[in-house]
Biopython code that builds the backbone (N, CA, C, O; Angstrom):
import numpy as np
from Bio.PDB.StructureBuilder import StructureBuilder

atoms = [
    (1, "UNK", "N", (-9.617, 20.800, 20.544)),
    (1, "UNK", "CA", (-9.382, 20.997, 19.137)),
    (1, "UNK", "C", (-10.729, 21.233, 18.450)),
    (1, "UNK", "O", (-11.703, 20.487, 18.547)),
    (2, "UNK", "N", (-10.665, 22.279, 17.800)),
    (2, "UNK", "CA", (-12.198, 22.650, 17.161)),
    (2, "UNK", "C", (-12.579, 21.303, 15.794)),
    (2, "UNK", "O", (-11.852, 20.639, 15.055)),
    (3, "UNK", "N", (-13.757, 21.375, 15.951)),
    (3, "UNK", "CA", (-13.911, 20.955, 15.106)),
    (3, "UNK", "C", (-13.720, 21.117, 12.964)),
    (3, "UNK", "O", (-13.635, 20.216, 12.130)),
    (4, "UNK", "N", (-13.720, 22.473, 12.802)),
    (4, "UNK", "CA", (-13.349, 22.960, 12.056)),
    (4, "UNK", "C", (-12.265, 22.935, 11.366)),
    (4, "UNK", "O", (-12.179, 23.101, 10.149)),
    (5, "UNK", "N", (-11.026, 22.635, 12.454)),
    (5, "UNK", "CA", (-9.797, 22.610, 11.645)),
    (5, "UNK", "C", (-9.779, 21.450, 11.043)),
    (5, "UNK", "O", (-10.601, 20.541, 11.166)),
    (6, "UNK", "N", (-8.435, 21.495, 10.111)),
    (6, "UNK", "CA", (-7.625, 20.350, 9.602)),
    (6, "UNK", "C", (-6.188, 20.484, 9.457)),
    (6, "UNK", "O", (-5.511, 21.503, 9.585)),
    (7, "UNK", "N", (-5.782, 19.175, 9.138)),
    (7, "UNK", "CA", (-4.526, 18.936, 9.583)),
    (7, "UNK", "C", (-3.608, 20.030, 8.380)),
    (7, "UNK", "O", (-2.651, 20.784, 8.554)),
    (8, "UNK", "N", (-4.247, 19.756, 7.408)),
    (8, "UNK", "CA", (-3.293, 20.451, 6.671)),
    (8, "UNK", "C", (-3.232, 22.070, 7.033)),
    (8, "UNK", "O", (-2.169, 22.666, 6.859)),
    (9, "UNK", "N", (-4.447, 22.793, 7.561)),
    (9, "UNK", "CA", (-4.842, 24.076, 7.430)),
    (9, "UNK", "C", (-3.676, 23.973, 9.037)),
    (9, "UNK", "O", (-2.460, 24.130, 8.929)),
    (10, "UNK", "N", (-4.285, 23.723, 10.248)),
    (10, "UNK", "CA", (-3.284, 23.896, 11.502)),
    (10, "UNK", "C", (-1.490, 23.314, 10.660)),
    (10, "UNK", "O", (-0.476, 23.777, 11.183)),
    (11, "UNK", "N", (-1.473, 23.213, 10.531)),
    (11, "UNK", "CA", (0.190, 23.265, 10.134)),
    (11, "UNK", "C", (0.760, 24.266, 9.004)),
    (11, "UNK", "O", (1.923, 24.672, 9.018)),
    (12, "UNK", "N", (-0.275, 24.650, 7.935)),
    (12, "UNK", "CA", (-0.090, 25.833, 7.457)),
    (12, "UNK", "C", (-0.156, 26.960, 8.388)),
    (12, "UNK", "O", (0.649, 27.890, 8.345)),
    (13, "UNK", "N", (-0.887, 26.896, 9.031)),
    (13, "UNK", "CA", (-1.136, 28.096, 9.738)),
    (13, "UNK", "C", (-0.321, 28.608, 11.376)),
    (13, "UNK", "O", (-0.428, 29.619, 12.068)),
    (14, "UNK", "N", (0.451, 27.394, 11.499)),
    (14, "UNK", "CA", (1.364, 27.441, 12.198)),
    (14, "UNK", "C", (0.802, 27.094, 13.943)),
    (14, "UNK", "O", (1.264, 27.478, 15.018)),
    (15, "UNK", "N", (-0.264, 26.292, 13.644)),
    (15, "UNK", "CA", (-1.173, 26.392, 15.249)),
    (15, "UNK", "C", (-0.826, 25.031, 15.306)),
    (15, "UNK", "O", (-0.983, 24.662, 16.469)),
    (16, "UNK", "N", (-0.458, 24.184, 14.649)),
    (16, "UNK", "CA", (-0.359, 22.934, 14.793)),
    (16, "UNK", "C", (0.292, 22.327, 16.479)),
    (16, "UNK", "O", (1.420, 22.566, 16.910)),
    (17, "UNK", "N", (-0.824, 21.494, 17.207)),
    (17, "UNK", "CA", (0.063, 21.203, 18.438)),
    (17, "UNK", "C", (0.262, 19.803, 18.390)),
    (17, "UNK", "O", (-0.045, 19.066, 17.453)),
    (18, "UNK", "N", (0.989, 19.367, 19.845)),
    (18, "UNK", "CA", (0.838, 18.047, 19.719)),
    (18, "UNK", "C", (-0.317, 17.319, 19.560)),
    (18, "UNK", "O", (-0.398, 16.509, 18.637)),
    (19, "UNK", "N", (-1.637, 17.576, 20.688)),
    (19, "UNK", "CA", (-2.981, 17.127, 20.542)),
    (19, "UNK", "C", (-3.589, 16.881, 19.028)),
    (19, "UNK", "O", (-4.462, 16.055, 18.763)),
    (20, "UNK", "N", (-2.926, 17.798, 18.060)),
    (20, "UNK", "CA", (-3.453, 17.749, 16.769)),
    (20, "UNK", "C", (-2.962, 16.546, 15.978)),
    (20, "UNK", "O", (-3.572, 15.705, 15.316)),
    (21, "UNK", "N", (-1.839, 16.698, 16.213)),
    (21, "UNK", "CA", (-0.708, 15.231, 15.706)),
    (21, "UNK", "C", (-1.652, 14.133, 15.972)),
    (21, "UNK", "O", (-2.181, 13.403, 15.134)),
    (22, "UNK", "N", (-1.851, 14.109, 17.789)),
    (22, "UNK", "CA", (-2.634, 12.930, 18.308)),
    (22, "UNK", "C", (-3.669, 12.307, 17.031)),
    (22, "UNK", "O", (-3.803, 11.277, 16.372)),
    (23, "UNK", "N", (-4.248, 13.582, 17.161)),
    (23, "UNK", "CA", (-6.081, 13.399, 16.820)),
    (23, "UNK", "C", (-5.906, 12.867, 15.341)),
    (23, "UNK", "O", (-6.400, 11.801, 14.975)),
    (24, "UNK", "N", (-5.087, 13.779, 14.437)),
    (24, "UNK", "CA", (-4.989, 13.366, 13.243)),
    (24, "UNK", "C", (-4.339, 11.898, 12.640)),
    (24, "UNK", "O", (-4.630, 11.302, 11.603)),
    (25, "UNK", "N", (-3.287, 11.536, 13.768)),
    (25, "UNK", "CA", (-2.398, 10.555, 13.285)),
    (25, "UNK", "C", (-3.619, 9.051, 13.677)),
    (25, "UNK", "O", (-3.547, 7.946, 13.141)),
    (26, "UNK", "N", (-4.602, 9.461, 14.690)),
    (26, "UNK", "CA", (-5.237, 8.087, 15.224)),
    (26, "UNK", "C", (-6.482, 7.808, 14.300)),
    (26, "UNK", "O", (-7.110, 6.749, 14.286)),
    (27, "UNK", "N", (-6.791, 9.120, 13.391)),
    (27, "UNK", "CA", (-7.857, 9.110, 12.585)),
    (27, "UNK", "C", (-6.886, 8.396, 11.310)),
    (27, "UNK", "O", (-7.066, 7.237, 10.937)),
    (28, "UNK", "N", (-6.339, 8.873, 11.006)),
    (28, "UNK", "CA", (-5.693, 8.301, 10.109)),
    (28, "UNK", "C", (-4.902, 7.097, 9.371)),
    (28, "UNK", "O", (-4.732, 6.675, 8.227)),
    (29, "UNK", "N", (-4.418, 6.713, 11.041)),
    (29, "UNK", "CA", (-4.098, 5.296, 11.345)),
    (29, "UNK", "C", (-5.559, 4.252, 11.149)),
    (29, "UNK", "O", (-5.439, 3.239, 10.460)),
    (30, "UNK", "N", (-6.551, 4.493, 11.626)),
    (30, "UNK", "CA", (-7.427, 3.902, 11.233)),
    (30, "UNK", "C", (-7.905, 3.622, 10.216)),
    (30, "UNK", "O", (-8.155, 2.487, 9.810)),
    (31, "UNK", "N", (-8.213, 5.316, 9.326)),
    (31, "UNK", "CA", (-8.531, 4.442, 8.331)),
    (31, "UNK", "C", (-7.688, 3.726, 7.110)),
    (31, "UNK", "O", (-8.089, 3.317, 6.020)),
    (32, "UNK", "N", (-6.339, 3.724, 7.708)),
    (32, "UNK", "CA", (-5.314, 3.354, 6.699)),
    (32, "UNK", "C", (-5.718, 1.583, 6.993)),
    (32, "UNK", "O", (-5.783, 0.669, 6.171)),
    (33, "UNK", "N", (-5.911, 1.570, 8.277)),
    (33, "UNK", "CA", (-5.957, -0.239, 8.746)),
    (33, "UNK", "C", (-7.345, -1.123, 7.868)),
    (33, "UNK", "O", (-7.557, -2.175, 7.264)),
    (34, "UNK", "N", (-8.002, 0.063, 8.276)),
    (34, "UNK", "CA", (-9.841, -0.218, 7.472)),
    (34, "UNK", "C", (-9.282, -0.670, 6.265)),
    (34, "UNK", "O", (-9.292, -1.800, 5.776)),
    (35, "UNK", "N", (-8.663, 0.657, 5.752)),
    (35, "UNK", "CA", (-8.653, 0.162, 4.457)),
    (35, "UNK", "C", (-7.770, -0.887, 3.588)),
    (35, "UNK", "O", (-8.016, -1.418, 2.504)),
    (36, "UNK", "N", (-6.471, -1.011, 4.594)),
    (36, "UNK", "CA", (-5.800, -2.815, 4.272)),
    (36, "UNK", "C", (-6.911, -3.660, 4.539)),
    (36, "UNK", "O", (-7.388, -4.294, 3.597)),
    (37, "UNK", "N", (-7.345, -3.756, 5.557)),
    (37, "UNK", "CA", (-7.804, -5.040, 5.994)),
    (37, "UNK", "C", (-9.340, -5.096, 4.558)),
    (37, "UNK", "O", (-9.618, -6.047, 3.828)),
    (38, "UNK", "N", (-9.951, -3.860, 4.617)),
    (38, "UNK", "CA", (-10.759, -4.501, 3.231)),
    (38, "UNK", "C", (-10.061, -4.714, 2.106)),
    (38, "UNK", "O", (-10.420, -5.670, 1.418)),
    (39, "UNK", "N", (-8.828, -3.831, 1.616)),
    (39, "UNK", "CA", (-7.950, -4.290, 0.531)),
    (39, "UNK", "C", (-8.125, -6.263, 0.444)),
    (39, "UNK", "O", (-8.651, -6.924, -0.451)),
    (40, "UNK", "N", (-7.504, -6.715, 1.651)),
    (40, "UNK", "CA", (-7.268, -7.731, 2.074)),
    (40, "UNK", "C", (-7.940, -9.111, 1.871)),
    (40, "UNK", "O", (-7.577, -10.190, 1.401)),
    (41, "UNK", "N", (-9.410, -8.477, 2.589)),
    (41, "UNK", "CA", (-10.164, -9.802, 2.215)),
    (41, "UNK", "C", (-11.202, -9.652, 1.246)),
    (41, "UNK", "O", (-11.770, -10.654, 0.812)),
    (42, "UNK", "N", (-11.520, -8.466, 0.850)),
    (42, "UNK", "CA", (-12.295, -8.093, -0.392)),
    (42, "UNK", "C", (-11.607, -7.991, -1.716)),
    (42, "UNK", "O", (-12.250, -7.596, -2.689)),
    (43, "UNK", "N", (-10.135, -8.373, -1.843)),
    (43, "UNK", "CA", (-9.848, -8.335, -2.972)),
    (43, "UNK", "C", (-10.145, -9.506, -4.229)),
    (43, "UNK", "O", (-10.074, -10.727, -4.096)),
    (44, "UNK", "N", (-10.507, -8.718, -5.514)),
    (44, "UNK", "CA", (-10.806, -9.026, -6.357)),
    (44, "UNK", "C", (-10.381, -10.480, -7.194)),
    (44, "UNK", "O", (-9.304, -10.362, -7.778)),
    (45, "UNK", "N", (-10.997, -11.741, -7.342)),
    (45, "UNK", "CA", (-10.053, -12.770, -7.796)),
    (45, "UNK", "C", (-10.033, -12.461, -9.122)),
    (45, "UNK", "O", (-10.924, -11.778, -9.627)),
    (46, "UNK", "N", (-8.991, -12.949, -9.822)),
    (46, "UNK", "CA", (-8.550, -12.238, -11.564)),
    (46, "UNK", "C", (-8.111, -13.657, -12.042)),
    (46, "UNK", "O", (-6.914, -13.774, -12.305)),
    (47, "UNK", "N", (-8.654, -14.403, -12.143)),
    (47, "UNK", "CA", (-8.177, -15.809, -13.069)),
    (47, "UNK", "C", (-7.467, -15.722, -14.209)),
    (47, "UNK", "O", (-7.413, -14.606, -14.726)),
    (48, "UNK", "N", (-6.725, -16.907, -14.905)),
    (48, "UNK", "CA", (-6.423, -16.869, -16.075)),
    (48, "UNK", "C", (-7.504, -17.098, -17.186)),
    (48, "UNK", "O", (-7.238, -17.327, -18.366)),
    (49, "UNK", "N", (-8.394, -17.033, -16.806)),
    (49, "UNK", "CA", (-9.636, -17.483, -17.772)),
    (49, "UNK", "C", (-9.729, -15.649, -18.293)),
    (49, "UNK", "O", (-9.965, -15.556, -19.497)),
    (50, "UNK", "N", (-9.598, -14.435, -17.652)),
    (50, "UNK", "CA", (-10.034, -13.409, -17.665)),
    (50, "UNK", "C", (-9.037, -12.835, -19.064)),
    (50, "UNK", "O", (-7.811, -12.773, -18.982)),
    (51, "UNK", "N", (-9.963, -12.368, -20.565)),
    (51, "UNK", "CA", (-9.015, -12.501, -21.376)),
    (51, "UNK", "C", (-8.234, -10.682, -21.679)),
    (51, "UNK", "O", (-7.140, -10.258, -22.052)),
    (52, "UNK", "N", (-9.468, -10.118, -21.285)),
    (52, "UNK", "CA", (-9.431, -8.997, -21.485)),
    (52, "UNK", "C", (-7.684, -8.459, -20.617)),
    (52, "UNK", "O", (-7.311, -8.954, -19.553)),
    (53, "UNK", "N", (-6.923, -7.441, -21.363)),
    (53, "UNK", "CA", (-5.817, -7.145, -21.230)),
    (53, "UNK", "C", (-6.247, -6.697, -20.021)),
    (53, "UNK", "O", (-7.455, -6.644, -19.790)),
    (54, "UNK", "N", (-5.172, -6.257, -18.946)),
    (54, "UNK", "CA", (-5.080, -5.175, -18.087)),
    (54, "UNK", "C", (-5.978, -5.549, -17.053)),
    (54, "UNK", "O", (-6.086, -4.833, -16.058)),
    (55, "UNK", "N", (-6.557, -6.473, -17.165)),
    (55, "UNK", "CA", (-7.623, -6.775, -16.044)),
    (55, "UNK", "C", (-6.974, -7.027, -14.849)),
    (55, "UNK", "O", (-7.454, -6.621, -13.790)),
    (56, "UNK", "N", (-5.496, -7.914, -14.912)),
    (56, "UNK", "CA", (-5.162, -7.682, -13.450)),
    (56, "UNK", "C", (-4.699, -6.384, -13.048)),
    (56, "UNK", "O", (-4.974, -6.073, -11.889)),
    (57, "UNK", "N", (-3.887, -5.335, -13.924)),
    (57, "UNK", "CA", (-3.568, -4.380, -13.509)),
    (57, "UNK", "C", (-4.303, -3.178, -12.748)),
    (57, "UNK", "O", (-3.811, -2.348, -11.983)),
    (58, "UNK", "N", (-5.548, -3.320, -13.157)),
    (58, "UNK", "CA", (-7.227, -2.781, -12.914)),
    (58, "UNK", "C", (-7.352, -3.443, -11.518)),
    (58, "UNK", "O", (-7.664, -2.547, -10.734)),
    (59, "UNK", "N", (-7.276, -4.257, -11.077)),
    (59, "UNK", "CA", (-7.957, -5.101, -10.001)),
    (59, "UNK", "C", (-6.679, -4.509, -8.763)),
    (59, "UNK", "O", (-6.920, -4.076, -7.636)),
    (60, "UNK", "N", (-5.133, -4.694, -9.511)),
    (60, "UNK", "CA", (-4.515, -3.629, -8.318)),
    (60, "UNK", "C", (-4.666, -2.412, -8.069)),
    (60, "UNK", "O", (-4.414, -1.848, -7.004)),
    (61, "UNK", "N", (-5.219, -1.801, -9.356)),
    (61, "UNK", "CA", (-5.022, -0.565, -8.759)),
    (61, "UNK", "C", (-6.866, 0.162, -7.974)),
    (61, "UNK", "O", (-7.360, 1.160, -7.450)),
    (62, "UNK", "N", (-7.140, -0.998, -8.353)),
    (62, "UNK", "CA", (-8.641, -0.534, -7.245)),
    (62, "UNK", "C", (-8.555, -0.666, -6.155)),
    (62, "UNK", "O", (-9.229, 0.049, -5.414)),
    (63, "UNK", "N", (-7.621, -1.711, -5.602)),
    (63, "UNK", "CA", (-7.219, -1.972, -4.158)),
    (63, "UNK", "C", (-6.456, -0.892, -3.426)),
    (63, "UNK", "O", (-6.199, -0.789, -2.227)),
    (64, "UNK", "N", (-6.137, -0.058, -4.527)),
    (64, "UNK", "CA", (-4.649, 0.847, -3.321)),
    (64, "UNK", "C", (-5.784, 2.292, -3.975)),
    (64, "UNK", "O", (-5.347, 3.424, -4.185)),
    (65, "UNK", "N", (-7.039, 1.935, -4.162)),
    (65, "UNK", "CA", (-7.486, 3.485, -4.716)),
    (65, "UNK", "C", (-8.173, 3.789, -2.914)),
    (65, "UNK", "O", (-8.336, 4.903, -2.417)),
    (66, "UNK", "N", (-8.391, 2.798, -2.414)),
    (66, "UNK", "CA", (-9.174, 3.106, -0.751)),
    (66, "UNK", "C", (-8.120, 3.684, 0.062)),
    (66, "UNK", "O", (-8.309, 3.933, 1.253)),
    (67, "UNK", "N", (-7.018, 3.908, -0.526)),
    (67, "UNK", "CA", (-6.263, 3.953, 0.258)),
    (67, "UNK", "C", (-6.418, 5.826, 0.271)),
    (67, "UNK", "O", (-5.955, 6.479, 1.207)),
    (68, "UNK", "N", (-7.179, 6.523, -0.994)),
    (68, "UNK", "CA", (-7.559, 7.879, -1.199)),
    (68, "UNK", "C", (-8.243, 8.308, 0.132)),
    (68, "UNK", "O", (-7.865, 9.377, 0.612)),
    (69, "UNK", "N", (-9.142, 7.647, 0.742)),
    (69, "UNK", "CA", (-9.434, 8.448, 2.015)),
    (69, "UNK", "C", (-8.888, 8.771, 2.796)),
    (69, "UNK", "O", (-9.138, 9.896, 3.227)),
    (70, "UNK", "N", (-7.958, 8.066, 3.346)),
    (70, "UNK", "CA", (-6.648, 8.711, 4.291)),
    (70, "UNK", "C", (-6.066, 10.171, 3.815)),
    (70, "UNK", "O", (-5.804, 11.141, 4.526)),
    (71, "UNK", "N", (-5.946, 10.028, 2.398)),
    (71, "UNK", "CA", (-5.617, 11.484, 1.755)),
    (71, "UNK", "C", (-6.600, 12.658, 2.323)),
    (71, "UNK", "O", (-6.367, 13.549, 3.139)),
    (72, "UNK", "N", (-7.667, 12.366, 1.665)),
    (72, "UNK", "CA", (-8.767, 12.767, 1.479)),
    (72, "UNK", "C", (-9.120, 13.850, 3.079)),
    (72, "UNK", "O", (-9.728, 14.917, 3.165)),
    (73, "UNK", "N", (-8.437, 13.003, 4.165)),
    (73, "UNK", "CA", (-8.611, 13.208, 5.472)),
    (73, "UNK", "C", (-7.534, 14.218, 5.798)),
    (73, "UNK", "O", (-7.995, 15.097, 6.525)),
    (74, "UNK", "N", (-6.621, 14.342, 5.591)),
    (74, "UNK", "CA", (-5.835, 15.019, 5.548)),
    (74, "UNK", "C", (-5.834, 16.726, 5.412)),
    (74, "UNK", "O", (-5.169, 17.624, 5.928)),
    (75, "UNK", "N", (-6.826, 16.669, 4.540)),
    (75, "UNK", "CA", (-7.535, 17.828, 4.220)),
    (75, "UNK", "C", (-8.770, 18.583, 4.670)),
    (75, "UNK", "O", (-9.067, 19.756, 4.446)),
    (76, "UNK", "N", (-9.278, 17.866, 5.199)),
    (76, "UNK", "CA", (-10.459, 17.985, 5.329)),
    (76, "UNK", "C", (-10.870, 18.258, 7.024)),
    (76, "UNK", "O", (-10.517, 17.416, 7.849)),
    (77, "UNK", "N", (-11.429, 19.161, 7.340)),
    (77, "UNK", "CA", (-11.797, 19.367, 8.709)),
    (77, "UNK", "C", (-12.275, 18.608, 10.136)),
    (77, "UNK", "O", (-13.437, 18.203, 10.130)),
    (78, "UNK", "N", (-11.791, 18.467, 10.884)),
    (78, "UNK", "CA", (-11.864, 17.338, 11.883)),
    (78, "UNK", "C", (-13.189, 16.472, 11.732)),
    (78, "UNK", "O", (-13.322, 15.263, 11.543)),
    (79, "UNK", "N", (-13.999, 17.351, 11.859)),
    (79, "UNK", "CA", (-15.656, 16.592, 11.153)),
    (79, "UNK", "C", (-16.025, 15.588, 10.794)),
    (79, "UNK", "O", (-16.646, 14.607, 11.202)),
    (80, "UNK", "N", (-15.150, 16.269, 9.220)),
    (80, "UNK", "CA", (-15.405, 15.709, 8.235)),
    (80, "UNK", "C", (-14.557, 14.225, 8.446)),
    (80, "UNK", "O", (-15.089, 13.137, 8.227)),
    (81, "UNK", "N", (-13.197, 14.382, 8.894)),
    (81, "UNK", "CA", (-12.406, 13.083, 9.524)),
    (81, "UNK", "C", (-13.212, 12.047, 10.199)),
    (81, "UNK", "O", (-13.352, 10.825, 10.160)),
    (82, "UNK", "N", (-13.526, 12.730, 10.624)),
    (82, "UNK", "CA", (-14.741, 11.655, 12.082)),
    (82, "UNK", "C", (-15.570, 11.166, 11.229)),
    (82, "UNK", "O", (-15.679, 9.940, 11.240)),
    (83, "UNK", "N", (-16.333, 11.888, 10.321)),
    (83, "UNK", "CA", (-16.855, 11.438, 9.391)),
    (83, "UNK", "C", (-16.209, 9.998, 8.566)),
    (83, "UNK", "O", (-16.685, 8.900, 8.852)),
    (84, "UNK", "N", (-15.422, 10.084, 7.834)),
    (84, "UNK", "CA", (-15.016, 9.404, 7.158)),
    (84, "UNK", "C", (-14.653, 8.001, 7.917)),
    (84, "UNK", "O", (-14.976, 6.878, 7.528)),
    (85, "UNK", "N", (-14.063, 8.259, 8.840)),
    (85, "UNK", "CA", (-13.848, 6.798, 10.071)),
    (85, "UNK", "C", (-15.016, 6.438, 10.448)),
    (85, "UNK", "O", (-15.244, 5.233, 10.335)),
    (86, "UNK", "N", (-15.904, 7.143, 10.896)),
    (86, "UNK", "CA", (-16.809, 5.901, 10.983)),
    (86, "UNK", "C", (-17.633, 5.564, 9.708)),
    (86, "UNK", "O", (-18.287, 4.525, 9.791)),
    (87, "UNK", "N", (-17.716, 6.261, 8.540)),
    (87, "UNK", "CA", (-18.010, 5.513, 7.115)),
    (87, "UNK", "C", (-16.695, 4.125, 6.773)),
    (87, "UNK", "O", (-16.879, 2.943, 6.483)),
    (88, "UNK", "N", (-15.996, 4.548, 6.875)),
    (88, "UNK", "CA", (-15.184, 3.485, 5.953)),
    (88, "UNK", "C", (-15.269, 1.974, 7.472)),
    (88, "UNK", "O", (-15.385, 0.775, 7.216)),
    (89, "UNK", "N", (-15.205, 2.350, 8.371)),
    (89, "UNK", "CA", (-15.519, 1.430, 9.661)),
    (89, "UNK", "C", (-16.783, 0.307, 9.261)),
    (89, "UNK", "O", (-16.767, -0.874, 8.914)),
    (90, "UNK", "N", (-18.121, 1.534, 9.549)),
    (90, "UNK", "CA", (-19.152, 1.100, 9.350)),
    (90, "UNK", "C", (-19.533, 0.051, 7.849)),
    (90, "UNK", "O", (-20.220, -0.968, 7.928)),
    (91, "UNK", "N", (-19.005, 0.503, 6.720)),
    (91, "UNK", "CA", (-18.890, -0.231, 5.542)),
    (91, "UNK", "C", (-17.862, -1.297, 5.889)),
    (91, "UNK", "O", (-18.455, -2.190, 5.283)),
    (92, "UNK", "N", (-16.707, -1.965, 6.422)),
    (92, "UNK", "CA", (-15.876, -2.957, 6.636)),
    (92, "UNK", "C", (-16.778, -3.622, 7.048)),
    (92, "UNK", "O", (-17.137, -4.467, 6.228)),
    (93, "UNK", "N", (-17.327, -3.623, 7.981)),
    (93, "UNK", "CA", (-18.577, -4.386, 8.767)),
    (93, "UNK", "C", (-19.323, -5.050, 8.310)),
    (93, "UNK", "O", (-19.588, -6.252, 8.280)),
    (94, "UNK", "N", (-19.835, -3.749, 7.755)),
    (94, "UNK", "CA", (-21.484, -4.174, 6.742)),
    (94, "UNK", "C", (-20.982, -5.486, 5.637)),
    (94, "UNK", "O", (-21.501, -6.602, 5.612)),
    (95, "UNK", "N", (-20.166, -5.144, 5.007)),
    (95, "UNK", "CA", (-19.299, -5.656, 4.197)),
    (95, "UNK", "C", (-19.038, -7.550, 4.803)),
    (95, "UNK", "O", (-19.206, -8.611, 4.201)),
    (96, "UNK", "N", (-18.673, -7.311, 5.920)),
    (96, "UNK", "CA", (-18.226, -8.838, 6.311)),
    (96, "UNK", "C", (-19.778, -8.974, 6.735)),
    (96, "UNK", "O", (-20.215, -8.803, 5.597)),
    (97, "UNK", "N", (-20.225, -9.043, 7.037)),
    (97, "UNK", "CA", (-21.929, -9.355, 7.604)),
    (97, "UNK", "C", (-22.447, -9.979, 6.450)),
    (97, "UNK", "O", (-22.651, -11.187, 6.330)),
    (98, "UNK", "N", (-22.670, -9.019, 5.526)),
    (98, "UNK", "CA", (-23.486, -9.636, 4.362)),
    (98, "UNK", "C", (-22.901, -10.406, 3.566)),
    (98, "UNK", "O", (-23.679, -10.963, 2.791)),
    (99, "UNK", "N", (-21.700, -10.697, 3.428)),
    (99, "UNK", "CA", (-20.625, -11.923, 3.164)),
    (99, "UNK", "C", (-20.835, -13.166, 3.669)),
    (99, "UNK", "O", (-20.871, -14.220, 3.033)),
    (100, "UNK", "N", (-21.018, -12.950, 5.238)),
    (100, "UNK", "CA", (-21.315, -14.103, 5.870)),
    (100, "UNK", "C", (-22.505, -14.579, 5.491)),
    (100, "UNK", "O", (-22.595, -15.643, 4.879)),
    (101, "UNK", "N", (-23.627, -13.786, 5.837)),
    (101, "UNK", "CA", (-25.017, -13.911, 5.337)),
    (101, "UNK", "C", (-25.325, -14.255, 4.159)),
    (101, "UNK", "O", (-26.178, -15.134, 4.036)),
    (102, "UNK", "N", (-24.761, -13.700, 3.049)),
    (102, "UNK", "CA", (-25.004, -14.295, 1.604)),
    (102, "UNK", "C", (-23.293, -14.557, 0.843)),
    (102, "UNK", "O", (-22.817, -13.752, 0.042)),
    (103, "UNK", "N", (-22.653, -15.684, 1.248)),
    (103, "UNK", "CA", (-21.627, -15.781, 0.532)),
    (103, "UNK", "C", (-21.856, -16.220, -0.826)),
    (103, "UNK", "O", (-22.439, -17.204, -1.282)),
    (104, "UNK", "N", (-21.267, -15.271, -1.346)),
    (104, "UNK", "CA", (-20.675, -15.337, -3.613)),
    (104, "UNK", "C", (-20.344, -16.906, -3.544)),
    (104, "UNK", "O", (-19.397, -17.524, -3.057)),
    (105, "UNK", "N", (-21.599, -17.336, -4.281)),
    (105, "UNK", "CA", (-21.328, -18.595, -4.735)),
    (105, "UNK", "C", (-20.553, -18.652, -6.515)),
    (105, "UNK", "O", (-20.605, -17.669, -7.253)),
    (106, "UNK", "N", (-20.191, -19.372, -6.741)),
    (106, "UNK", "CA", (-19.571, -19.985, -8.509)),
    (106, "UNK", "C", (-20.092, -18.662, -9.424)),
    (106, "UNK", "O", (-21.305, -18.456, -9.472)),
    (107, "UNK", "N", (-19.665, -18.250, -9.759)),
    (107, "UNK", "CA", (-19.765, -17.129, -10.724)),
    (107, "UNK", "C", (-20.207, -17.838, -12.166)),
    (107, "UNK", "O", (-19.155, -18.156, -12.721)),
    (108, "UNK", "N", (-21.177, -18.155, -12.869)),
    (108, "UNK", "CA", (-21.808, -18.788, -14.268)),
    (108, "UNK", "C", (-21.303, -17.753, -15.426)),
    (108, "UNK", "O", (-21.404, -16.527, -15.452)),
    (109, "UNK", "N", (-20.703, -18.686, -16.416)),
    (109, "UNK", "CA", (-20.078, -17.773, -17.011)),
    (109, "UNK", "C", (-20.148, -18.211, -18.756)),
    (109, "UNK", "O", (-19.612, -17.488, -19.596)),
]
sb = StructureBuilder()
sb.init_structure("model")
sb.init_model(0)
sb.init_chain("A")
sb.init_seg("    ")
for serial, (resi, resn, name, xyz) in enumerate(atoms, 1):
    if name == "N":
        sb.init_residue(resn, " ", resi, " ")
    sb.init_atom(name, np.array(xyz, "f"), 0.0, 1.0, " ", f" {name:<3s}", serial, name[0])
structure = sb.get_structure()
């Protein structure tokens, strides 16, 4: 599978095979998981102390906005896919590392 294509362009274009299904559905599956699992443990705490309106509604909808790269992939040329999996990978990581390393203490308010 060249690197060049994408999923959307091979199925417009009628070249779409199984191997493509493969490639696309395992890129995709991934970063759909990446991006629950940071949904998950990176999500935002929203207290009742927080007075400002809409603040929880804001805090959901930032969680399901990661969920845009999977889109994003869809479109975009095998590459660029590969690309994006190991960015959103590599950031989950980084992400729990420096968590561990410097955990968010009491927020002063």
């Amino acid at each position: 599978m060249p690197l060049g294509a994408s999923l959307v362009g091979t199925m417009a274009g009628g070249t779409a095979t199984g191997a493509t299904a493969l490639v696309f559905g395992i890129l995709l599956l991934v970063i759909v998981v990446v991006a629950e699992v940071t949904r998950r443990v990176f999500r935002p705490v929203v207290g009742a102390s927080d007075a400002a309106p809409g603040v929880e509604a804001v805090a959901r909808m930032a969680g399901f906005l990661q969920f845009g790269t999977a889109v994003v992939a869809i479109f975009v040329p095998l590459a660029a896919a590969l690309y994006l999996v190991v960015t959103v990978t590599w950031t989950l990581v980084q992400r729990v590392v420096l968590r561990r390393r410097f955990p968010l203490g009491p927020v002063a308010g």
